[in-house]
SERO-4910 file (N, C-alpha, C, O; in steps of 0.05 Angstrom, whole numbers):
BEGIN
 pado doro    nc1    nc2    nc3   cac1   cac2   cac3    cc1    cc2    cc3    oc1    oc2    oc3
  Unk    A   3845   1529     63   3841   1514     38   3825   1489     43   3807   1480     30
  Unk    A   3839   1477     69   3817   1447     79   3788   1458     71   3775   1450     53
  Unk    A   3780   1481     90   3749   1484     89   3739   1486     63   3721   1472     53
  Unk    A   3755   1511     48   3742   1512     24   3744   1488      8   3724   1488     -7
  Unk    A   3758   1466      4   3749   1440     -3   3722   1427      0   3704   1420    -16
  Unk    A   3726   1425     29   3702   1418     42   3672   1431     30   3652   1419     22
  Unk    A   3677   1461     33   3651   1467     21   3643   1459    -11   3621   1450    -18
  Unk    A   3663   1465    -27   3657   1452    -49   3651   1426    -46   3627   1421    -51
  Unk    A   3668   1404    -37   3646   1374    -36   3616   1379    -23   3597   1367    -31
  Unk    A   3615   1393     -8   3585   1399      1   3568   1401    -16   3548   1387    -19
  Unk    A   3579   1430    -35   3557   1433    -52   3553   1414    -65   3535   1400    -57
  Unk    A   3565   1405    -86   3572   1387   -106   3547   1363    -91   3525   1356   -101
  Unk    A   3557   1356    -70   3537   1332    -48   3509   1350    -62   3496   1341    -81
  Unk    A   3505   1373    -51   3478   1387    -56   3467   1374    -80   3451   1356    -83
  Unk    A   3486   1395   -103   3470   1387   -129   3468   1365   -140   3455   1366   -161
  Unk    A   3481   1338   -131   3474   1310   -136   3454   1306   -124   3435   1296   -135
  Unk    A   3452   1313    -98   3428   1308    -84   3397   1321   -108   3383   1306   -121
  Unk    A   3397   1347   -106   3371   1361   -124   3374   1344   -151   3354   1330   -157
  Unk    A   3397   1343   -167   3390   1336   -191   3380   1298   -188   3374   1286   -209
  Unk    A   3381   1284   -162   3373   1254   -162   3346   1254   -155   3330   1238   -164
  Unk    A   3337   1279   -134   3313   1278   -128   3292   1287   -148   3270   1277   -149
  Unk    A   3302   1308   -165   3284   1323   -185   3281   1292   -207   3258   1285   -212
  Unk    A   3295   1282   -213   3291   1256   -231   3265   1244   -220   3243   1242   -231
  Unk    A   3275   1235   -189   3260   1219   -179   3222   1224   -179   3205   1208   -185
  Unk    A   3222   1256   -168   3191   1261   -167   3182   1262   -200   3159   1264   -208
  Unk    A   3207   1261   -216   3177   1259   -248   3182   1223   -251   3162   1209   -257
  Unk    A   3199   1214   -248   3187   1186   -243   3170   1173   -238   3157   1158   -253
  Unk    A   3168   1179   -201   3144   1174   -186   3126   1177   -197   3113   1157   -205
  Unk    A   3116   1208   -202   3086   1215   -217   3079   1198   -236   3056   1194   -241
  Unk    A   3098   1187   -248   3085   1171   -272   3078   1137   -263   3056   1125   -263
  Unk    A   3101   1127   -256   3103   1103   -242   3102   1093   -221   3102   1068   -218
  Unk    A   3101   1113   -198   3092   1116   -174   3126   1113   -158   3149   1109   -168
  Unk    A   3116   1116   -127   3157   1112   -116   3158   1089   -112   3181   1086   -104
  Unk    A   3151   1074   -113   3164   1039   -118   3173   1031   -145   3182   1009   -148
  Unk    A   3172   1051   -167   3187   1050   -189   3211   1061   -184   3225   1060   -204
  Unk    A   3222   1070   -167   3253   1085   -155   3268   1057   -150   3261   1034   -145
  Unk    A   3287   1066   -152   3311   1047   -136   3335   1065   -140   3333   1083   -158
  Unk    A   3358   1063   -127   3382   1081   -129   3397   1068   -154   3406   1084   -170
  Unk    A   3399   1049   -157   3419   1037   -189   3398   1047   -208   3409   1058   -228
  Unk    A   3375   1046   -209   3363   1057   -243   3374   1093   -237   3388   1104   -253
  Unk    A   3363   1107   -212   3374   1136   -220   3401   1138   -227   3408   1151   -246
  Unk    A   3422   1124   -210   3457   1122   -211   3449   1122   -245   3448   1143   -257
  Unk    A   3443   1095   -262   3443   1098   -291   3430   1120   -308   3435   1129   -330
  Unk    A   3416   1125   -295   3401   1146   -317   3411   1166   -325   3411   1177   -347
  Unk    A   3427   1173   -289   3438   1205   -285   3469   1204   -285   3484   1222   -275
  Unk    A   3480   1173   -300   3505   1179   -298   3522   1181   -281   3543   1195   -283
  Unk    A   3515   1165   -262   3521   1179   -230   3541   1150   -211   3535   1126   -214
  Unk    A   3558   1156   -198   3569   1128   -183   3548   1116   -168   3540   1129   -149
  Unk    A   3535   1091   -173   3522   1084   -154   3517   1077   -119   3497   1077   -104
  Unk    A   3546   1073   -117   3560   1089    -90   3544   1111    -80   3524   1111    -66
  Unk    A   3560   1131    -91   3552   1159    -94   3520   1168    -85   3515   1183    -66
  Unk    A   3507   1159    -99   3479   1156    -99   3469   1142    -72   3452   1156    -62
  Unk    A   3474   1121    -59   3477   1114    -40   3484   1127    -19   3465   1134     -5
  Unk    A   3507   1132    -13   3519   1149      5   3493   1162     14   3483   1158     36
  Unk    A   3476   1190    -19   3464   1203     -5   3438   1198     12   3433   1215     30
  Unk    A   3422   1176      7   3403   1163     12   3406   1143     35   3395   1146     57
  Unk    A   3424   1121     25   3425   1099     44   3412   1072     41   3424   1051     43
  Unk    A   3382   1077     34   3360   1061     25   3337   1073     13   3329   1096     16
  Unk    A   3324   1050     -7   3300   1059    -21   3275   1072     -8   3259   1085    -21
  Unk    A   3271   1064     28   3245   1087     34   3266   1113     40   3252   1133     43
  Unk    A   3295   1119     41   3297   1136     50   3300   1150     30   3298   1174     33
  Unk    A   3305   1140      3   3300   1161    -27   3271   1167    -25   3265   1190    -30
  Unk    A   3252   1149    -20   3223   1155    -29   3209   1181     -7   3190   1197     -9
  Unk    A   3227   1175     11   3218   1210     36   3228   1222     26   3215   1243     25
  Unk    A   3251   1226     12   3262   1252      6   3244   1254    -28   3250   1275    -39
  Unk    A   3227   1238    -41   3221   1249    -65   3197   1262    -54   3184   1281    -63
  Unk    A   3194   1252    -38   3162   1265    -20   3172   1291    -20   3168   1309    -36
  Unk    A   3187   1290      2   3185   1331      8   3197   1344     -8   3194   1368     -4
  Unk    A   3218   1335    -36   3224   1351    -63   3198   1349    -77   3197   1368    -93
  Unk    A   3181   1339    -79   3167   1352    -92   3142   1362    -82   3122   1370    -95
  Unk    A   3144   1361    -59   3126   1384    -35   3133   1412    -44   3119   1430    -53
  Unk    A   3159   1411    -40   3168   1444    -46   3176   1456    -68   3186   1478    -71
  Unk    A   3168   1430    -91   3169   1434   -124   3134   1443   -123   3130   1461   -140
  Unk    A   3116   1437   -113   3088   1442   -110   3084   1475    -98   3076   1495   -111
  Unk    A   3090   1474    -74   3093   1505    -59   3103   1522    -74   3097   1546    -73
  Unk    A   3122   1514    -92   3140   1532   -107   3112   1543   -128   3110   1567   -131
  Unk    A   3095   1526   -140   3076   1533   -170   3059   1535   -158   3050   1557   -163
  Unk    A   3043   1522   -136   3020   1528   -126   3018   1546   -105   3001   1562   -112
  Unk    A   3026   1552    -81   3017   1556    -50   3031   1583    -56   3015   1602    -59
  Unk    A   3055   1588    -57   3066   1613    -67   3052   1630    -82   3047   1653    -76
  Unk    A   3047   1620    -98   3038   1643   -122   3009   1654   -103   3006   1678    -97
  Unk    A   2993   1635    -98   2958   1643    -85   2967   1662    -68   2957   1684    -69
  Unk    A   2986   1656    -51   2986   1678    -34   3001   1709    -41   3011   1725    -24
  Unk    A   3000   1712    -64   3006   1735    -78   2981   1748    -78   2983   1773    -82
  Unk    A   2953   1735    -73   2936   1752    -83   2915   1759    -63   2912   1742    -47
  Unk    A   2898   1782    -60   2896   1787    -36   2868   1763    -15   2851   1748    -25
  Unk    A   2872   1767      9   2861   1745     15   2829   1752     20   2821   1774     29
  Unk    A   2808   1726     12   2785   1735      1   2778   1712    -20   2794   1693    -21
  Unk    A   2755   1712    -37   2754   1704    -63   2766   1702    -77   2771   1681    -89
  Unk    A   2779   1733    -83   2801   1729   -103   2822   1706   -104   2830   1692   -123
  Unk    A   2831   1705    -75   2850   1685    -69   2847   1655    -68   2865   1638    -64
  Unk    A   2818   1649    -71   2805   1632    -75   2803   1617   -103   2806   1593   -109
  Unk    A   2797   1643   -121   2799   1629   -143   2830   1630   -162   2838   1618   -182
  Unk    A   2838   1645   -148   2878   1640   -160   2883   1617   -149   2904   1608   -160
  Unk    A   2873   1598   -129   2883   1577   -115   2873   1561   -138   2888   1552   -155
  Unk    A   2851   1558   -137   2843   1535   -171   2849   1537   -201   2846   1519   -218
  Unk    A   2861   1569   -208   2877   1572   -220   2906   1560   -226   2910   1550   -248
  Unk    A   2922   1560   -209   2941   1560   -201   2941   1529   -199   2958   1520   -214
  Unk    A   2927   1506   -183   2931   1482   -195   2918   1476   -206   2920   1451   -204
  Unk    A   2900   1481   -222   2898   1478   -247   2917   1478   -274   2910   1463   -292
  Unk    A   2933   1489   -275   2953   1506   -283   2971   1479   -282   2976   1464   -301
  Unk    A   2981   1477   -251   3008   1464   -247   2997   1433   -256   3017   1419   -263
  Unk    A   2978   1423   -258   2967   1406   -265   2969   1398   -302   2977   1378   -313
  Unk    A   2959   1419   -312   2950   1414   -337   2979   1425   -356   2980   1418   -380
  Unk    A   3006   1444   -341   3026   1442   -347   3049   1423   -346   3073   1424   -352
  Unk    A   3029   1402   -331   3054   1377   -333   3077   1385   -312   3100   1376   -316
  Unk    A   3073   1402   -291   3103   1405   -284   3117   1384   -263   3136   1387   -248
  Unk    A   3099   1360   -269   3106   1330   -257   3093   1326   -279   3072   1336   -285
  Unk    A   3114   1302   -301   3100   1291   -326   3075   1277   -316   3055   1284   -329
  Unk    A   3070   1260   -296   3044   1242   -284   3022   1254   -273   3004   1242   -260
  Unk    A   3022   1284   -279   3008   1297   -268   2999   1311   -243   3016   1328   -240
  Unk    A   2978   1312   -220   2994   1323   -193   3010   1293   -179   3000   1271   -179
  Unk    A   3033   1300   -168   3049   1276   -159   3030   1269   -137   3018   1248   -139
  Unk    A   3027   1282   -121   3012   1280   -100   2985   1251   -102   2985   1230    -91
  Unk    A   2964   1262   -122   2947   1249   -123   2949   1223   -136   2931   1207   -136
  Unk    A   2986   1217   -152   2991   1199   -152   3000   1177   -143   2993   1154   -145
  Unk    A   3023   1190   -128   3030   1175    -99   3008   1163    -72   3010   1144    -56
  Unk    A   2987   1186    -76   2969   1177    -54   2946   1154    -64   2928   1146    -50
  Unk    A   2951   1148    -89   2924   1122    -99   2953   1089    -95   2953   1065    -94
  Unk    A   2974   1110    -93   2994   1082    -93   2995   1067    -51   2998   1046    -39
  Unk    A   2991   1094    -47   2997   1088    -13   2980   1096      0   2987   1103     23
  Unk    A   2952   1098     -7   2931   1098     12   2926   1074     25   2924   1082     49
  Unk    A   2922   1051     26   2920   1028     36   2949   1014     52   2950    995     67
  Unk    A   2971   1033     44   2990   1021     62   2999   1042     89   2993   1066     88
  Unk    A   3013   1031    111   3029   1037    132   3052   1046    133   3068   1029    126
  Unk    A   3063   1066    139   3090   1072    140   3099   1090    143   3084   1108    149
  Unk    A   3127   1095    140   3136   1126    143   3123   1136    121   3110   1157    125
  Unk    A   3124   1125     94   3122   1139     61   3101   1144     62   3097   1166     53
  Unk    A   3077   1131     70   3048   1133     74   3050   1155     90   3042   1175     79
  Unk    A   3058   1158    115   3054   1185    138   3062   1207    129   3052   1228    136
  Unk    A   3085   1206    108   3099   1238     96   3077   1244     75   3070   1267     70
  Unk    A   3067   1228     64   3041   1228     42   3021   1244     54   3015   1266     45
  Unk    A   3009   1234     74   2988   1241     88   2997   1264    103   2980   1282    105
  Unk    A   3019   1268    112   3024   1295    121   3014   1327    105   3003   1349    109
  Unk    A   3028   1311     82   3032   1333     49   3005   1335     46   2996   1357     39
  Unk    A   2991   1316     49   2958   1326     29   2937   1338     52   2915   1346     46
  Unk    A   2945   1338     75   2930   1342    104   2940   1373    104   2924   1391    113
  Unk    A   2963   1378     96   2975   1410     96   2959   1426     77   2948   1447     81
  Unk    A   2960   1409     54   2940   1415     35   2913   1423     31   2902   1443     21
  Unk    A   2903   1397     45   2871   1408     52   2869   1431     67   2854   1448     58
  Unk    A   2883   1437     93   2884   1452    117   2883   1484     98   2864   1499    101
  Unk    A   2906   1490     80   2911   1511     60   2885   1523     47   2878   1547     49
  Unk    A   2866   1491     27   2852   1501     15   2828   1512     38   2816   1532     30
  Unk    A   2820   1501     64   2815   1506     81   2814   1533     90   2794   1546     82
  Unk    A   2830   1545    105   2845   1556    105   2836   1590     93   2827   1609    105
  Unk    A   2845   1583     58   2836   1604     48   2806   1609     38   2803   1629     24
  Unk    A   2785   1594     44   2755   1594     40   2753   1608     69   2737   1626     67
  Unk    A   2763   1607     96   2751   1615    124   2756   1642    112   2735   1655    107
  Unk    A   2778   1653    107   2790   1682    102   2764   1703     82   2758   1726     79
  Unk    A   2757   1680     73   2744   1690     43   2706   1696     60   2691   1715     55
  Unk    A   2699   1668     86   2680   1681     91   2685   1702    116   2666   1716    125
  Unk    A   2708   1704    126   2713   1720    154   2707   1747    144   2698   1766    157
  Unk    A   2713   1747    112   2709   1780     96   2700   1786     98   2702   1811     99
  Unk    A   2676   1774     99   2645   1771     85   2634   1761     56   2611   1762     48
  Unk    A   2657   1753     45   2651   1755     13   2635   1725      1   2624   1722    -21
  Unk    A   2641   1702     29   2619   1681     26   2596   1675     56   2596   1678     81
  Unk    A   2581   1669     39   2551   1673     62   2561   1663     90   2581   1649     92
  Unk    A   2544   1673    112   2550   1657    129   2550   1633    141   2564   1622    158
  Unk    A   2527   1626    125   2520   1597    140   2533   1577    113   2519   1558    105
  Unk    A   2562   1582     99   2574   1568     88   2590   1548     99   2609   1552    115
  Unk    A   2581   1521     87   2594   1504    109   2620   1502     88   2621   1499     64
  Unk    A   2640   1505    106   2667   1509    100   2681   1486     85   2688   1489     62
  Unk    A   2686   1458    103   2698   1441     93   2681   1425     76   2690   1405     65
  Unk    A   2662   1431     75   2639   1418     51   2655   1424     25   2665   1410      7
  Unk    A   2655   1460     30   2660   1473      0   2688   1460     -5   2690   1446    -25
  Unk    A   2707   1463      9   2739   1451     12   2737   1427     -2   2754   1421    -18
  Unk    A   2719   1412      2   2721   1380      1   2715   1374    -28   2729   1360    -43
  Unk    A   2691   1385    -36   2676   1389    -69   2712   1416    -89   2721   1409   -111
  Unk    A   2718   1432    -80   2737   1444    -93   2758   1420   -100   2761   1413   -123
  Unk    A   2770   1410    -82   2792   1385    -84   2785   1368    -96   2798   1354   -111
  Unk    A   2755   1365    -90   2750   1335   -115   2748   1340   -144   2754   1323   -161
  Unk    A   2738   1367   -150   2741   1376   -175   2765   1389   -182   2764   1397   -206
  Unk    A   2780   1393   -175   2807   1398   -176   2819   1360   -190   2820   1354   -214
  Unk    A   2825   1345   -173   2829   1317   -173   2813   1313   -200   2826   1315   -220
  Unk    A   2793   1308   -202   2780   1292   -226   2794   1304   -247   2807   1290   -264
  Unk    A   2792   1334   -248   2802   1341   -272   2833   1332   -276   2844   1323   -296
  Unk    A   2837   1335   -263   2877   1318   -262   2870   1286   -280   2873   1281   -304
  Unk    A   2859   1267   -258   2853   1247   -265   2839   1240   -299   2846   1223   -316
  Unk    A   2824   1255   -300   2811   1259   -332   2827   1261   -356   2825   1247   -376
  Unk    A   2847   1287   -352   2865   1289   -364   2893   1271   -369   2909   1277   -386
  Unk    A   2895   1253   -355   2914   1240   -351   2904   1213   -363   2919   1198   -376
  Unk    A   2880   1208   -358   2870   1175   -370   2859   1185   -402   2858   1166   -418
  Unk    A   2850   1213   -413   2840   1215   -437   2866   1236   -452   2864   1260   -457
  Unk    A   2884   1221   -456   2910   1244   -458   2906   1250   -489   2923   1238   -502
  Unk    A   2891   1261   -503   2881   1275   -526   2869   1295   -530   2851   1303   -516
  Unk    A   2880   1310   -556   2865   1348   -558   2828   1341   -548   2820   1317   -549
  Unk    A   2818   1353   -545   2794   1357   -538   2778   1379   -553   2795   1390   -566
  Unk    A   2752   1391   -560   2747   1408   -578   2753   1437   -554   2763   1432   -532
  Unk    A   2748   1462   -560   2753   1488   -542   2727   1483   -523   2705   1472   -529
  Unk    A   2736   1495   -493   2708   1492   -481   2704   1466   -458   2697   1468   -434
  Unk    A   2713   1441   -474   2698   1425   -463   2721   1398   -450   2717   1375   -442
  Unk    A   2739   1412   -452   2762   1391   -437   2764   1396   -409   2757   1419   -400
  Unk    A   2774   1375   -389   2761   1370   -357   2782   1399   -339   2777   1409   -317
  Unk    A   2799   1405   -353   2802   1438   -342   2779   1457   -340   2764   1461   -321
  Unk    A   2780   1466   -358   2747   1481   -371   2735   1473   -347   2739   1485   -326
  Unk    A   2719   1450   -351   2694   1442   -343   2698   1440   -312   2680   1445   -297
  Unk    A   2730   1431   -301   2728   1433   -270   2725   1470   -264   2708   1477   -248
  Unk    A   2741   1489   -277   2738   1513   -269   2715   1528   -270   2708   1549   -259
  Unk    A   2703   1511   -286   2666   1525   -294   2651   1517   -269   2637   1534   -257
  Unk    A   2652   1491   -263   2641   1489   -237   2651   1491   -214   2638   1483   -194
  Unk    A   2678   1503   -213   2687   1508   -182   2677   1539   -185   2666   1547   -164
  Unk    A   2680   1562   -211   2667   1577   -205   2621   1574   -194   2604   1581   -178
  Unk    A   2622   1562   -213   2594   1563   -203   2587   1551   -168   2567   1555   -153
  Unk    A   2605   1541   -165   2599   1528   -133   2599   1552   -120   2579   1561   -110
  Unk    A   2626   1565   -121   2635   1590   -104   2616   1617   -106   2614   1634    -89
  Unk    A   2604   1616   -131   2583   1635   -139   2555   1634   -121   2542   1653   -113
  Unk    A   2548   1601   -115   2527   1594   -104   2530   1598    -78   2508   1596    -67
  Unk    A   2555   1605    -60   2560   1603    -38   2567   1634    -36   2571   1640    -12
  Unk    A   2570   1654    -51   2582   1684    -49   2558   1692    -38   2535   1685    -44
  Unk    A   2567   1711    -15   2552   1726      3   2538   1750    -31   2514   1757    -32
  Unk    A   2555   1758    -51   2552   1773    -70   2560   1765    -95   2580   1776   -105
  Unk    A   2544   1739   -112   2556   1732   -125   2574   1750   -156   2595   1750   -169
  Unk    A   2550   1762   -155   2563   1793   -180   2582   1804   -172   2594   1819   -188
  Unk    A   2598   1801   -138   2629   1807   -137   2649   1789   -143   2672   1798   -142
  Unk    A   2646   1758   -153   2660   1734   -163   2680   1753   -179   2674   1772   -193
  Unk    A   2707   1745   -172   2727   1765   -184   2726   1755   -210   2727   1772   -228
  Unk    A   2724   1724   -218   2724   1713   -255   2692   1707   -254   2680   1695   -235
  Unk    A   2682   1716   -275   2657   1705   -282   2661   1673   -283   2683   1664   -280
  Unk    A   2637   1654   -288   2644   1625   -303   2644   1638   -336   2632   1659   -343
  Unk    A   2657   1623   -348   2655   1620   -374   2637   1587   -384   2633   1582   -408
***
């Protein structure tokens, strides 16, 4: 009976833990993680401030743990799903799909957390800065990653320079986040910075296809 106690306080520990962290990363995105502190979540969520403590300890050690909850709130909408599809182009353009998507669905109200947190802690030192830089270095490596696959196929030219293309995909990826987030109003059909980033990440990838008439999505 001791144990089974025990495991129940465990869990219980668990889901205080998920339900303080999940608060925390739509926070962050909006206000960045220096808007955290353990007494505003304790109030928000109802929670013993104690309690809340206990799980953390201190404010960088809530702000690492909002880091890697919403690393694997990301993997969960983005990195997962791409690799459902087969590897190649196709998988190329489900990847800009796909954050595009997690982006323009808000599933961090602030938009990608990532690119929010990293305009807050690019200029600084630290653990929170190093788990940052870890996350978007994994990231690049991914989108990386799945462009080598796509020319190892054959399906982009050879003399495609790789992290060129990687580097132009992420920035149009990014702007369109950023766009959307500073012009937060309907737009006419067509011409809002979704659209317009997917029109030109297809046309990049078109310009770089060993076959562009095999582009699995046309541009629209």
């Amino acid at each position: 009976m001791a144990a089974t106690r025990l495991d129940g306080r465990v869990e219980r520990g668990n889901q205080t833990r998920r339900l303080v962290l999940d608060r925390a990363a739509r926070i962050a995105s909006v206000e960045g993680l220096e808007g955290l502190s353990l007494g505003r979540l304790a109030k928000e969520l109802e929670l013993s401030k104690s309690g809340v403590f206990t799980l953390f300890g201190s404010k960088e050690e809530l702000q690492l743990a909002t880091v890697e909850a919403a690393r694997t709130i990301y993997t969960d909408h983005v990195v997962r799903p791409v690799l459902e599809a087969p590897a190649g182009l196709a998988r190329v353009v489900r990847l800009c799909d796909r954050w595009l998507a997690y982006s323009e669905e808000r599933v961090f109200p602030g938009g990608c957390f990532f690119f929010s947190v990293a305009a807050e802690f690019d200029a600084r030192r630290g653990r929170v800065h190093d788990s940052i830089v870890q996350a978007r270095t994994a990231w690049s490596a991914f989108v990386t990653r799945t462009l080598e696959e796509a020319l190892h196929s054959g399906e982009l030219a050879p003399d495609t320079d790789i992290p060129q293309l990687a580097f132009e995909v992420m920035a149009l990826l990014e702007a369109a986040n950023a766009d959307s987030l500073l012009h937060d109003e309907e737009q006419p059909a067509g011409v809002g910075p979704y659209r317009r980033a997917r029109r030109a990440i297809l046309g990049r990838l078109a310009g770089a296809a060993a076959d562009p008439s095999a582009l699995p999505v046309a541009a629209d």
